[in-house]
VMD Tcl script that draws the C-alpha trace (Angstrom):
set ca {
  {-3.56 -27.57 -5.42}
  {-3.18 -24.57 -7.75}
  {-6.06 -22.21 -8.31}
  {-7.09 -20.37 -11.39}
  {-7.13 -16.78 -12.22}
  {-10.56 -16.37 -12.04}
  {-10.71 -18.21 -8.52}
  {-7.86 -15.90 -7.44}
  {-9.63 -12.66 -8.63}
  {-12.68 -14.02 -6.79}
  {-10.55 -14.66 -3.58}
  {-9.14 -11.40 -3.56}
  {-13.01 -9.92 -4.27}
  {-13.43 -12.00 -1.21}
  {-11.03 -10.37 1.27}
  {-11.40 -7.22 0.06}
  {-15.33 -7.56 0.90}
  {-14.79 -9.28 4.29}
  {-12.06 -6.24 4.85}
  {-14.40 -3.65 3.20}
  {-11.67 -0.45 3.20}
  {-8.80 -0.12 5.42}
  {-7.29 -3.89 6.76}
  {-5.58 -1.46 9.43}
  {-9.05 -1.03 10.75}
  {-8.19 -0.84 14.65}
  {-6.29 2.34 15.80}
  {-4.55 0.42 17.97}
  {-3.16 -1.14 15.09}
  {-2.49 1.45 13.25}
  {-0.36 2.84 16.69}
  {1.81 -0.31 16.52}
  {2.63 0.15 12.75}
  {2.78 3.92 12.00}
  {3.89 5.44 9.66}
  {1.63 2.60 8.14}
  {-1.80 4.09 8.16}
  {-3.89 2.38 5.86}
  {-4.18 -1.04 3.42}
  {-7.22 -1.08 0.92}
  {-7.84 -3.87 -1.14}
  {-9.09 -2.28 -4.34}
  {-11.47 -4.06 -7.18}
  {-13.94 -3.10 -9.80}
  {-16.66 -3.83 -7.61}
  {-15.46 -2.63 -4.18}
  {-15.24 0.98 -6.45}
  {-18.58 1.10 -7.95}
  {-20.14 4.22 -7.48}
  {-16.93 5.82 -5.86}
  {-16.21 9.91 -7.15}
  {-13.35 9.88 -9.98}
  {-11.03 11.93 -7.24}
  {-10.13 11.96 -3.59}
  {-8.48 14.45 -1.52}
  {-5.00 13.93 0.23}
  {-2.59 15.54 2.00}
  {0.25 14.54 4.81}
  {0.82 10.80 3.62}
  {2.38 8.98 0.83}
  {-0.12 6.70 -1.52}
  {1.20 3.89 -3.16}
  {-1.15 1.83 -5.34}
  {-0.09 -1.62 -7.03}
  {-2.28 -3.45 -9.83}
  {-2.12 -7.26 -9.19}
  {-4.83 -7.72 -12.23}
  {-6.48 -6.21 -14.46}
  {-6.15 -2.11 -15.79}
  {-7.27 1.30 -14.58}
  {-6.88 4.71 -15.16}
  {-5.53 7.48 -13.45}
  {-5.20 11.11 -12.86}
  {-4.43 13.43 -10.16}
  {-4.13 17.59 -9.91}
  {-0.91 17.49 -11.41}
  {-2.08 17.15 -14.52}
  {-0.50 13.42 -15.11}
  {-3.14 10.97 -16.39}
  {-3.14 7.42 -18.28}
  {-3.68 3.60 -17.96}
  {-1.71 1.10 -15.16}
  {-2.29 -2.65 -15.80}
  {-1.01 -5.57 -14.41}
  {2.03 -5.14 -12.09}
  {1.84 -1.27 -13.30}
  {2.09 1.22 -9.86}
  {1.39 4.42 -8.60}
  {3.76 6.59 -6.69}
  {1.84 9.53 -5.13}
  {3.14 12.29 -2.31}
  {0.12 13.93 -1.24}
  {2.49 16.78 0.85}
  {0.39 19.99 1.03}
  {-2.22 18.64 -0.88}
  {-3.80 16.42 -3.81}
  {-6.73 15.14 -5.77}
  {-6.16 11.73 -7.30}
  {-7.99 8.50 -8.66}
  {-7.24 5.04 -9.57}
  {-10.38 3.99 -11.55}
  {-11.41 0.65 -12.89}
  {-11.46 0.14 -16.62}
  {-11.68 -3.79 -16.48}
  {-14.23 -6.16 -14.80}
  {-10.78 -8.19 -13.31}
  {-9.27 -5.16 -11.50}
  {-7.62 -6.10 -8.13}
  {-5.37 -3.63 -6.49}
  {-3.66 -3.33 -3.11}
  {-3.29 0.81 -1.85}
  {-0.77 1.33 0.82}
  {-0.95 4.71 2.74}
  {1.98 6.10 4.78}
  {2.30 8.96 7.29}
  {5.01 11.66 6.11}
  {7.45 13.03 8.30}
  {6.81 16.87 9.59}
  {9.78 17.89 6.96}
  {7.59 16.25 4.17}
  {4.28 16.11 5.28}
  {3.37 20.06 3.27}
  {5.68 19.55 0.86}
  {4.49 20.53 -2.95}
  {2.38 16.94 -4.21}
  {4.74 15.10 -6.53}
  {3.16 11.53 -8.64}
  {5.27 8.90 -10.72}
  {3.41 6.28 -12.85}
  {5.32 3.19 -13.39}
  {4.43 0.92 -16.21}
  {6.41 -1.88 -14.95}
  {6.40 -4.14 -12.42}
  {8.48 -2.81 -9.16}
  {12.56 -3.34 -8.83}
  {12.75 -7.51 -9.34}
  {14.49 -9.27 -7.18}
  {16.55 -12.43 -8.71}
  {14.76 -15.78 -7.43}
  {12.67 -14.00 -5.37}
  {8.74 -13.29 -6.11}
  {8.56 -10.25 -3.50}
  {8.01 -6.80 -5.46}
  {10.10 -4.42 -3.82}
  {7.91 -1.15 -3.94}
  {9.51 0.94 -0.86}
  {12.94 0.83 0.43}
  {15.64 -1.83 0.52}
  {15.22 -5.82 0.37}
  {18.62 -8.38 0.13}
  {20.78 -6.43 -2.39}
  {18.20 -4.46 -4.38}
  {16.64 -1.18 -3.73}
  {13.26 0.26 -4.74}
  {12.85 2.72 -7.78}
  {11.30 5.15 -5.59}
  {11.97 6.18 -1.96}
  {10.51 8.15 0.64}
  {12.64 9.73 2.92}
  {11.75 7.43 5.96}
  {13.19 4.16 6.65}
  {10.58 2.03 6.50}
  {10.40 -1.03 3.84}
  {6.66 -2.19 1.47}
  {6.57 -5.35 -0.47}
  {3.46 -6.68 -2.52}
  {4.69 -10.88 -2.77}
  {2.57 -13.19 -4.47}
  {3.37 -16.70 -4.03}
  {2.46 -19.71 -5.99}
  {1.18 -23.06 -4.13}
  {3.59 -24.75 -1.97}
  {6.04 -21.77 -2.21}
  {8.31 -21.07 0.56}
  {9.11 -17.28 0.95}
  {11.65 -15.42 4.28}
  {11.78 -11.92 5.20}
  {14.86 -11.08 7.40}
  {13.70 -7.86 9.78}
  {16.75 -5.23 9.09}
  {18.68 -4.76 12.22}
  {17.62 -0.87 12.84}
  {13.58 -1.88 12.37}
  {11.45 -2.07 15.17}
  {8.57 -4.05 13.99}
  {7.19 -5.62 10.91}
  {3.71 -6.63 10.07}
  {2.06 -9.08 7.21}
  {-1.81 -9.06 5.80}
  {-3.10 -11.62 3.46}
  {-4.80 -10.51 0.45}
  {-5.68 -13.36 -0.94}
  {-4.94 -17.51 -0.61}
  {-4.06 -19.23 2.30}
  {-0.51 -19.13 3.81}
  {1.15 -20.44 7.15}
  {4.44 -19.82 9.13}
  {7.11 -21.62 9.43}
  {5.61 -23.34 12.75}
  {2.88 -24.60 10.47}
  {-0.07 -21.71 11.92}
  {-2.56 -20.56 9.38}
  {-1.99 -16.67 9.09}
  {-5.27 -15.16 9.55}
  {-6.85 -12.22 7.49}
  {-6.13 -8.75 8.52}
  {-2.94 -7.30 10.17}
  {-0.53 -9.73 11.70}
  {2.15 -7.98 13.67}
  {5.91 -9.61 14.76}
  {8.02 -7.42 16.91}
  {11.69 -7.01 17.09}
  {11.61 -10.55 18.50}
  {11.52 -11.91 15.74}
  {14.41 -11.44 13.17}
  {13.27 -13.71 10.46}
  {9.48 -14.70 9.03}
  {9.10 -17.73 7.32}
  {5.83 -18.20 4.93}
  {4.23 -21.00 3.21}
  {2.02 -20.91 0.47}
  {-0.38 -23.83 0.73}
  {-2.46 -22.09 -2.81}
  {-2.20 -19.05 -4.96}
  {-1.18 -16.42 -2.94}
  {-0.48 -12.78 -2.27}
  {0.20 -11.40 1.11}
  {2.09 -7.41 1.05}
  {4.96 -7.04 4.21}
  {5.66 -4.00 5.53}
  {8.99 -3.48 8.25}
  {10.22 -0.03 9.42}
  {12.00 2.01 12.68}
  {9.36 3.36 15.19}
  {7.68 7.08 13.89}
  {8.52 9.15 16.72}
  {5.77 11.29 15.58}
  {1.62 11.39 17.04}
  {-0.74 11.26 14.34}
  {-3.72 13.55 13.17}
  {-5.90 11.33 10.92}
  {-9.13 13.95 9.19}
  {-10.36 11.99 6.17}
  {-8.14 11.82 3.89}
  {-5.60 13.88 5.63}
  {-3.06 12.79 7.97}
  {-0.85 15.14 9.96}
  {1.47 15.39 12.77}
  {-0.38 18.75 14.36}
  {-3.35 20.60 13.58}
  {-1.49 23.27 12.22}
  {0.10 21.23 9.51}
  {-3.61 19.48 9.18}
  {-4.72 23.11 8.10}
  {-2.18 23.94 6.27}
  {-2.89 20.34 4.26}
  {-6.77 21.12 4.15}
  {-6.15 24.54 2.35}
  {-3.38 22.99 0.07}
  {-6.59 19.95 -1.10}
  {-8.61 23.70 -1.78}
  {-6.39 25.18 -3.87}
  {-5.38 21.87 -5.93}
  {-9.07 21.57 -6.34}
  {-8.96 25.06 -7.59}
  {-6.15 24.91 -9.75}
  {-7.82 21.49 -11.03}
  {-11.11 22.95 -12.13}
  {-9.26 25.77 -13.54}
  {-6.87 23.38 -15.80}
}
mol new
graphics top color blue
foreach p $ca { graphics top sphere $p radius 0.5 }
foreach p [lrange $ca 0 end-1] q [lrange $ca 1 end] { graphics top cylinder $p $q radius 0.2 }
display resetview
């Protein structure tokens, strides 16, 4: 049986409330998956009451719009509307201010946050806006947002080999994801719907992580779905999480903390 819209929005409102922010809510999780740091589940409630920016620095932010619109703007200067299957490409580097705010009662958005590398994580803050729905892949519902999947690559890349995929399924929809030979791990969260594997188990909310192990995951939609797959090689790097920031040594965290001072600056300034 198919669900509506309106019971999918509420779902996802659902999840996101069960969840509350960051679906990567264990650090031992989040030790298992880095440079995967952080999945929120973004909605018009969940942001009621929320400041219009946030400081960043160290970590890549990439925000996709399953319904609904919002604005944005950062300290770059870029602002403007995303809707539906619009996305948001930030590097935080050395330092950012940024918002995703919602302008419609039906906004549902998934945020993925990922470490940087000690080469990128105080480099200058860069932002893309995309308008259109992430690099399609032919007869296949995933939305390739990071990295490589099959044959097609993602618009944007960061410099870390590591692949992020928002896929929403309809009811009864079968869906694989092969693990790429050099990845160590990959890792699945439900956002909204209910979906099994391939040996018939109900996927439960929050993280669910396969291991090199396994080379191929099988999914079943049994309604309306959208689940987001992440897959990458092991970060050889220890984290520094502060906030917003996130930092492989506390003299990069500083350097990232006075970078967020002087955006802030520059931002008041502009």
């Amino acid at each position: 049986m198919t669900t509506s819209t309106n019971d999918s929005i509420s779902n996802m409102d659902a999840t996101y409330l069960q969840h509350k922010n960051n679906v990567f809510a264990a650090e031992s999780d989040i030790e298992k998956i880095k440079p995967f740091i952080s999945l929120n589940l973004l909605s018009a409630q969940s942001q009621q009451g929320e400041p219009a920016l946030t400081p960043a620095s160290g970590q890549a932010i990439i925000t996709y719009v399953i319904a609904g619109e919002a604005a944005y703007s950062d300290s770059t200067g870029k602002q403007g509307r995303l809707q539906k299957d619009g996305w948001a490409w930030v590097i935080a580097g050395a330092g950012i201010w940024h918002s995703i705010t919602p302008v419609t009662r039906d906004f549902i958005a998934v945020q993925m946050c990922i470490a940087l590398s000690p080469a990128l994580e105080n480099s200058p803050p860069q932002s893309a806006y995309l308008h259109a729905e992430p690099n399609a892949i032919d007869g296949d519902p995933a939305k390739l947002l990071i990295g490589w999947h099959g044959k097609k690559r993602s618009d944007f890349a960061i410099p870390s080999q590591l692949n992020y995929l928002v896929v929403p399924l309809k009811a009864e929809q079968h869906w694989s994801y092969e693990l790429p030979l050099n990845h160590q791990f990959a890792w699945v969260a439900v956002v909204s719907g209910l979906v099994t594997t391939s040996e018939g188990k109900t996927l439960p909310q929050g993280v669910n992580i396969f291991n090199r192990r396994t080379a191929k995951m099988d999914f079943h939609a049994r309604t309306d779905a959208v689940i987001v797959l992440g897959s990458s090689l092991e970060f050889g790097h220890d984290l520094i999480i502060q906030n917003s920031s996130v930092h492989t040594s506390t003299e990069a965290l500083q350097i990232g903390y006075k970078g967020i001072s002087a955006a802030e600056k520059h931002y008041a300034l502009t």
